[in-house]
Structure formats: structure tokens, C-alpha cells
N, C-alpha and C positions, 0 to 999 in steps of 0.2 A: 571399447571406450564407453563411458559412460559420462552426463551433465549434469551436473544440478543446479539449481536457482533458488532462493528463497523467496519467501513470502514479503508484505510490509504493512505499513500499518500509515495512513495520510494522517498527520498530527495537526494540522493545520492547510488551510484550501481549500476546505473541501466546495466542490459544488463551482467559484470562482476560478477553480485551476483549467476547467474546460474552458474558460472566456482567455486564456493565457496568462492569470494571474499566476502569481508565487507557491508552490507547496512546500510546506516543510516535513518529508518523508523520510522515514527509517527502513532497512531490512530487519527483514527477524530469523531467527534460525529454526524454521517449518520449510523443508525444500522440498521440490518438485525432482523426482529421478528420470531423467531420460536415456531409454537404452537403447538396442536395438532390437524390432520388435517382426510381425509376419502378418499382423492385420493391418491393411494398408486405412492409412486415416483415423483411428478411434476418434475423433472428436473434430469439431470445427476449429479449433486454435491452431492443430496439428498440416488437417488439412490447409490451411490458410495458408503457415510456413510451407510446406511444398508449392503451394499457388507463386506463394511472391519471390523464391529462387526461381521457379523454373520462368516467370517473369521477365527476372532481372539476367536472369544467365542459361536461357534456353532449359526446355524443359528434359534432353539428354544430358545436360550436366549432373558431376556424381553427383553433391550434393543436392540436388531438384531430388533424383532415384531415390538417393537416403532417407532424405526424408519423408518419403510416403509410408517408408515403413519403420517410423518411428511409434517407440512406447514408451506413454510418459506414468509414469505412480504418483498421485497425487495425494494420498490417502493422509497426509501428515497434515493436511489442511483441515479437517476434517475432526469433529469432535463424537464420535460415534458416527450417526447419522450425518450429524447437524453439521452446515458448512460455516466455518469462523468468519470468513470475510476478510480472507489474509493474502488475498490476489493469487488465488491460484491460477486464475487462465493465463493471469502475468509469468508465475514463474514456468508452468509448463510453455506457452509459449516460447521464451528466455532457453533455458534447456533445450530444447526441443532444435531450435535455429543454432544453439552453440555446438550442438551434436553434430547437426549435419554440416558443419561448417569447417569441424574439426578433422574430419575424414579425407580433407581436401586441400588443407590450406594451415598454417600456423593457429593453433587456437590462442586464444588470448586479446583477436584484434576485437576491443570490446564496442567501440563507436561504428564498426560495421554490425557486428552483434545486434546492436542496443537498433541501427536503421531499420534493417531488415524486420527484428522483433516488435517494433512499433508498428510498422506498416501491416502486417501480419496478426497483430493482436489486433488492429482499429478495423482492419477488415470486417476478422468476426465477428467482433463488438458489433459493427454497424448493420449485421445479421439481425441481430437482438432489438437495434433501432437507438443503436447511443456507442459512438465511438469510442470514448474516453479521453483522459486529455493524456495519456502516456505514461504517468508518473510512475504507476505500478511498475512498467515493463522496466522503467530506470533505476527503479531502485534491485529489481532483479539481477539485471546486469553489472550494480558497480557495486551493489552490498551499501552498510555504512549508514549516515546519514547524510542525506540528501539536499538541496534547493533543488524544485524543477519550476521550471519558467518559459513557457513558448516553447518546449522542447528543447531546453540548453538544462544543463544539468551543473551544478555546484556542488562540490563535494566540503561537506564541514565535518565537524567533530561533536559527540554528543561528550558532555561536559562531568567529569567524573564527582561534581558538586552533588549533582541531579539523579534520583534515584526514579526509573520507570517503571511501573505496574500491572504492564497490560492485565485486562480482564474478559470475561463473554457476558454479555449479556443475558443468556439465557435463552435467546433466540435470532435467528438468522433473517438479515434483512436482504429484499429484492434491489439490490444495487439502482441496474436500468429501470425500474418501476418509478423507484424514486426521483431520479435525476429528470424522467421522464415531468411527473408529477410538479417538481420545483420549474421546470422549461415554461409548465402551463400555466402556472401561478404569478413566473415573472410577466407573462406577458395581458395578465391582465391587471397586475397591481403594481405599484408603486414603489410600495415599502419595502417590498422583496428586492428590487434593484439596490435600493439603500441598505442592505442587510450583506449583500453581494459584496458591495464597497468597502462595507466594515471587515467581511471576512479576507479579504485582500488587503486592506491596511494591513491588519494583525496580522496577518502569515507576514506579511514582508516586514514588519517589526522582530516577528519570532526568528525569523531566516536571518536577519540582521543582528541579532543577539548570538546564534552560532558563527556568525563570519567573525568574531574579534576574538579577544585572548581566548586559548584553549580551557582555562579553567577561568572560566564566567561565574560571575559569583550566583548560587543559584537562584535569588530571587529574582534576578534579573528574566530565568526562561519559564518558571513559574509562573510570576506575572501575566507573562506574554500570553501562554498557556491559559491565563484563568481569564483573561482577554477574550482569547479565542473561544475558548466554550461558552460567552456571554453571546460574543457573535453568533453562534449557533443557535443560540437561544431568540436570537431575533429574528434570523432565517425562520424559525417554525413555526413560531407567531407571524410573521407575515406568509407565509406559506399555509398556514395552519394544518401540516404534518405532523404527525409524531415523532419528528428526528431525534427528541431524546428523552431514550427511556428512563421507566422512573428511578431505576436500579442507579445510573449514571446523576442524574441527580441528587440523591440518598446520598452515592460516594462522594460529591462531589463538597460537599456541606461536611461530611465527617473527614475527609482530607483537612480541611480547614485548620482544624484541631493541631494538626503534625505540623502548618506551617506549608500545605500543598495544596493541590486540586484535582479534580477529574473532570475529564472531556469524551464525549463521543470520536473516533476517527472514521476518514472517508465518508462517506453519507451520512451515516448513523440511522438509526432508527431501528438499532439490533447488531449485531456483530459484535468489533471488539471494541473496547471503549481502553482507554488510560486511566490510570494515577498516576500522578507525580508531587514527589517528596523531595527533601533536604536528604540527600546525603548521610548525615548526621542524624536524620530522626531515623524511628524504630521501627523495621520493616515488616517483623511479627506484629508489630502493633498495626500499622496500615492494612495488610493482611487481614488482622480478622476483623478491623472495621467494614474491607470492603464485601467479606462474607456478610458480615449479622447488615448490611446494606442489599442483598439480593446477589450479590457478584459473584463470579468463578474466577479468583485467580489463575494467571497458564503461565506456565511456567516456560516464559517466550523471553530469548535476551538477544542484546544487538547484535547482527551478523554482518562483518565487515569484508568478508569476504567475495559477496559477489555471485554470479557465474563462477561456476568451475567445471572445467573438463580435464579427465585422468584416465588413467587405463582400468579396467575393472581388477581388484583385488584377486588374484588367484588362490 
């Protein structure tokens, strides 16, 4: 047998979804492969999942055994070198729990999946010194596009009006460095609380614009979108971080042009950023604006699929 998980991209929340605000996240089709493997642990995520089976169901349970000696390929996350920032410990995590779960039991129970793989991911995380608030591992688990909120998960639809663009930045940002960084800023300023508030509005504005008819007309998540990236933009200035680079600003002024915008996702301050367009406008044209703007388009599309565990192809 073998599992996979994909990657995602926080389009909205970022920074507020740790306090149990709203995220509006997507999967993307960059998966994590979990086989079966002979080097017991490669990585804290892995270890972690062994930790919280043998936990929850004694540490002679098969599944505990499995997975010590699980082996996850993550390499699709990965731009050469340079890591995207497309939640790989989420999906290897993800993978990694549906593998060993699956040797033992029906695969497919995804809300046992999704417990275990949070607990299991927020472990390691809090190795590093920053939990997360989960979203990642949710969107690993159920594919699509997302609400995550306090740990409950809403499943929506991305709207076939609205055309997405993910892009890289050009370079790779320290997740936990940052969040760390925004933690020390809240608590000696002000405006950074008020910048929090604002990016929780908008997410639950944006999240609210996918819960209604399936084909929303697109300005409507646009909008919401060029909302959210203002919000971000308040966050830095009262933070006074770099959260968004100048490549994502550049895109974001020439999106204009088509009738769209661009945003940093999850942290920002390097990874992957968006655009988003009309439907109707011209994707070659958005394309080379977001080039002659500093950007690498990736050629990343929605993955509805989820977790999947299958027999390996002979």
C-alpha cells in the first residue's frame, strides 16, 4: 500500500487562524508519498505519528509498529533546492497516519485521519517552538477547498468564475521564525492586534463568499481577496516585517489591469503568493505580467481529492 496527501496554500487567516479565527485554504496537487520503508523515524513528523498511535493504542499495536517504519518522498514540494512553503510536514504527516492506519483498519475514516494527524503534526511543530493552528493538516486530509476554524473544518467550493495563479516568490520564508516574530510584536503594540482583527474579518467575509451559490459571481471573492492582501499589508507595518515581498506587490498592481489581484498565503514573506483573475480574462496575459513582475509561475491546480490510500501499482 501506499498514501498520499497534498500540499495547500492559507489564502486567507494567516497569522489570526492560530487565535481560532477563520482560514480560507485550498489543496494543491504537490503530494507527499508514503510507503513502506526500513529506516525507522526519518524525520520528527513521522516519529511524532508513531508517538501518538502507540499513545492512543498501545505502543504493540500494528499500526504504532508501521509506522516507525514509514517512508515519506516529499520531494514535489520542493523547487530544486528551495522549499515552496506548500505544507509539506502537513502532508507527509497526513500520509504518513493514513498509511499506518490503513494496514489495520478500513482506510478512508478521514476525521480519525485528520485527529490523530493534528495531534501528531502540532507535536513536532511545538519542537520547533510554534504549534500551528492545523489548517495545513485539514486541508491534506479532505483535498478541496476549505473553512478551518477552531479545528472544525467546512468544506466549500472554489468557484469556476475565478481563475487562480499560484506563483514563488523567488525565495523561501522561515514559517515558525516568523509567526514567532508577529507573537513578539503583538504583545508589545497595539496596532498589530487591530491588524489581527482586520485579517479575521476578511477571512470570514472570504469563507462567507464560498458558502453561497456555487458559481459566485467573481468579483464578489476577488474583492474579498484584494481585502485580505490590504490586511496583510497592515499586519507588516504594524509588525514592521517584510511579510510581503516586493515581487507580490508589483503582481498585485498589474493584476489590476485584468480586473484581479495578488496576495501573499500563510505567512508570507517568501513562498508562494497568488493571483487571481476573472475567469474571462486572459491567462497568458496574467502569466507574463506576473513574470516581467519578478514571479515564477507553478503550475499548481486544485486538488480535490484529499488523502488517498491504494495498493501500490504492480
Amino acid at each position: 500500500m501506499i498514501s498520499t496527501a497534498p500540499g495547500k496554500l492559507i489564502l486567507t487567516g494567516e497569522y489570526a487562524v492560530l487565535g481560532g479565527a477563520p482560514a480560507l485554504v485550498i489543496a494543491v496537487d504537490r503530494r507527499a508519498i508514503a510507503s513502506h520503508g526500513t529506516t525507522p523515524c526519518s524525520s520528527p513528523f513521522l516519529c511524532a505519528v508513531a508517538d501518538e498511535l502507540s499513545a492512543r493504542r498501545g505502543p504493540d499495536d500494528r499500526a504504532a509498529r508501521i509506522a516507525r517504519s514509514i517512508a515519506v518522498d516529499s520531494t514535489a514540494f520542493y523547487d530544486g533546492t528551495m522549499k515552496l512553503g506548500l505544507g509539506s510536514s502537513a502532508a507527509v504527516t497526513v500520509a504518513a497516519t493514513a498509511l499506518a492506519l490503513a494496514e489495520t483498519e478500513a482506510a478512508g475514516a478521514r476525521d480519525q485521519i485528520l485527529s490523530i494527524a493534528l495531534a501528531a503534526h502540532a507535536n513536532a511543530q511545538g519542537l520547533r517552538g510554534a504549534r500551528g493552528s492545523g489548517a495545513d493538516v485539514a486541508a491534506a486530509v479532505y483535498g478541496g477547498t476549505i473553512a478551518f476554524e477552531a479545528g472544525q473544518v467546512v468544506q466549500l467550493r472554489w468557484p469556476r468564475t475565478v481563475l487562480l495563479l499560484p506563483f514563488f516568490t523567488g525565495h523561501s520564508a522561515d514559517t515558525v521564525q516568523l509567526v514567532g516574530q508577529v507573537a513578539a510584536a503583538r504583545r508589545a503594540r497595539a496596532e498589530v492586534e487591530q491588524a489581527l482583527q482586520l485579517i479575521t474579518d476578511v477571512s470570514r467575509a472570504a469563507c462567507l463568499v464560498l458558502a453561497g451559490p456555487a458559481d459566485v459571481e467573481h468579483g464578489a471573492l476577488i474583492d474579498a481577496l484584494s481585502s485580505a492582501s490590504l490586511a496583510t499589508d497592515q499586519l507588516a507595518a504594524a509588525t514592521g516585517l517584510p511579510l510581503v515581498p516586493d515581487c507580490v506587490a508589483t503582481a498585485r498592481a498589474a493584476m489590476r489591469s485584468l480586473g484581479g489581484t495578488a496576495k501573499t498565503t500563510g505567512a508570507g514573506g517568501g513562498d508562494v503568493g497568488i493571483a487571481v483573475i476573472p475567469a474571462t480574462a486572459d491567462a497568458t496575459t496574467a502569466t507574463r505580467l506576473l513574470i516581467e513582475a519578478g514571479c515564477q509561475p507553478l503550475g499548481l491546480s486544485l486538488d480535490a481529492t484529499g488523502v488517498d490510500t491504494r495498493p501500490i501499482a504492480q
